[in-house]
Every structure is written in C-alpha cells, then in structure tokens.
N, C-alpha and C positions, 0 to 999 in steps of 0.2 A: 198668787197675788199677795199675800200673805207677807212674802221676804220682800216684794219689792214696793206696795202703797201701804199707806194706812188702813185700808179693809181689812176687818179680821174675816166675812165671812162672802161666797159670791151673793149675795141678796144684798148687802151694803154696796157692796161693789153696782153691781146692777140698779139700784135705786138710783145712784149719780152717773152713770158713765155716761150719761145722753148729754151729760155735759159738758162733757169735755171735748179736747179739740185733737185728733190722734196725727192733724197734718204735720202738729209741733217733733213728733215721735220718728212716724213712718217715711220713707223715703218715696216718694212719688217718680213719675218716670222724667218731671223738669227738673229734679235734684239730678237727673245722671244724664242727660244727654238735654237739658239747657230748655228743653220746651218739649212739645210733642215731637215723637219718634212716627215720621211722616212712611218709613219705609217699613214699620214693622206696626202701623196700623193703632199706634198707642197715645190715647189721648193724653195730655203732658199733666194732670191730675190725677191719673188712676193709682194705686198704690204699687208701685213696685217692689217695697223691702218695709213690712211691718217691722216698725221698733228699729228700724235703718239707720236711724239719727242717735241713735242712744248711746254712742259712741262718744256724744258730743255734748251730752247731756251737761256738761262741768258748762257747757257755754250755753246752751238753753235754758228759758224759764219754762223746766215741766213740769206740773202736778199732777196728784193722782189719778185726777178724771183724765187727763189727755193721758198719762201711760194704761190704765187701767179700760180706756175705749181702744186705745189702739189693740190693747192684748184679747179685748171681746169682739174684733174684728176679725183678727189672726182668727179665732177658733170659728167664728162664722163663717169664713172662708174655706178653712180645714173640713168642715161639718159640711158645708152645702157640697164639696168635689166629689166628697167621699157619698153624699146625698148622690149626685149625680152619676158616679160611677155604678154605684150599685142598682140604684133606677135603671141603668142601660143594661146591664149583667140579667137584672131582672124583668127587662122588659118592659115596665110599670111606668107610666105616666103620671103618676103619683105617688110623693113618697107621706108614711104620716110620720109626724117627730111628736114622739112621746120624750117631753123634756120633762122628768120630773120633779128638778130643784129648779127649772126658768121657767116664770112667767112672766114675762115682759115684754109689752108692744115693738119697742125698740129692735130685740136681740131679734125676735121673731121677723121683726122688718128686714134687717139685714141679711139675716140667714136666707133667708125669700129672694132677697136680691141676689144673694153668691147663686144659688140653686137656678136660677132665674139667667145669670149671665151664661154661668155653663153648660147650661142644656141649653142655650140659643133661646129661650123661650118653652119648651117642648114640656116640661116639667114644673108640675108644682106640688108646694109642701102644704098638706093637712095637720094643724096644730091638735092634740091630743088634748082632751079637756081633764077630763078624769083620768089622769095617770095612772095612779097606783092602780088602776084596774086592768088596764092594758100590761100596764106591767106584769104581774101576775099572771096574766092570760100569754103573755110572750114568754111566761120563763117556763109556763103549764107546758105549752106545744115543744119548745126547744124539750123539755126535759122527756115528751113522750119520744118524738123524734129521736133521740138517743135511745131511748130505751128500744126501739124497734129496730135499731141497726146493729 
C-alpha cells in the first residue's frame, strides 16, 4: 500500500478505507458481459476483477480510499477461500481469525462475508480478541508438534 496510496502504515489505511468506493477500481461482471451473466448465475454487481480498471486509471477519478478498499477486499476475499478450504480440509465449521495488526468492524465484516459466500453459508469466523495470546499459544503447539515428529 505503501508504493501505491498515501498510507504509510495498514491502520491508516484501515481507519479510511470504509470510505472509499472500490466499484471506481474493480471490474464487476456489468463491465464485461454488459449486465448480469444470466447463464453462469452472476449477478451484474458482483466483483469480477479487483483493481480491473486500473488500467484506466489515467481516465478515472481514483483516490486512496477507493484503491486502497478495493486492495482490502482483494485480501478479504484471498483470506475467507483460503478460510474456507482449510475449514473443509479440517472438517470444522468454525474457523477462529487471530488478526493480530486488524481490528476493524469493517475488514472483519467482509472477511465474514467472503467466508459466508464460499461455504454457502456452512461456516463461520470467530474474531480472536486477545491475539498475542493465541499467538503464542499457536506457535507453542506448531513448535511442539515439530519437535515430536
């Protein structure tokens, strides 16, 4: 975020991105087939290509907040599939997200949403309150876990 908004750090970033608009950024599925895609079940808003438009950026009015929302979507997105594959790998109907530099209503909304679309429903995320404690306690069992194999 760094090379490309004004944010030097993600918690600046994060304080504004709710404000931004990332439809200006990302490419939706009306930008590429005109409206909804009737035969592949795709409503004509959903996001097809984060950061899609950025190509075009020389003809767009975009600011930080719209690039810098559209790039905290991208990883919400990335974070809930990877959420949802490994829930199913694992069995677990719950995944918990120890975020330990995110605390924000927002990111956590969305992330719930990605997690939420791809599990059909089936899956949800438990936010970690006290991180650094989990933390710690996740790196205790990985490092025993090793040590025993």
């Amino acid at each position: 975020m760094k090379m490309t908004t004004k944010y030097k750090t993600l918690e600046e970033a994060l304080a504004e991105f709710h404000i931004g608009d990332n439809r200006v950024v990302d490419m939706t599925v009306e930008d590429i087939y005109g409206g909804s895609s009737g035969a592949l079940g795709l409503p004509k808003d959903i996001i097809a290509s984060c950061i899609g438009k950025a190509k075009d950026t020389g003809k767009l009015p975009v600011n930080d907040r719209d690039l810098v929302k559209s790039l905290i979507i991208m990883l919400c997105m990335n974070v809930g599939q990877l959420s949802y594959f490994y829930s199913e790998l694992e069995k677990t109907p719950t995944v918990l997200m120890v975020t330990n530099k995110v605390h924000n209503i927002y990111f956590n909304y969305i992330l719930n949403s990605f997690l939420d679309f791809w599990s059909k429903g089936t899956r949800k995320i438990l936010f970690v309150e006290d991180s650094p404690y989990f933390v710690a306690k996740g790196a205790a069992l990985h490092a025993q876990g090793a040590a025993q194999n």
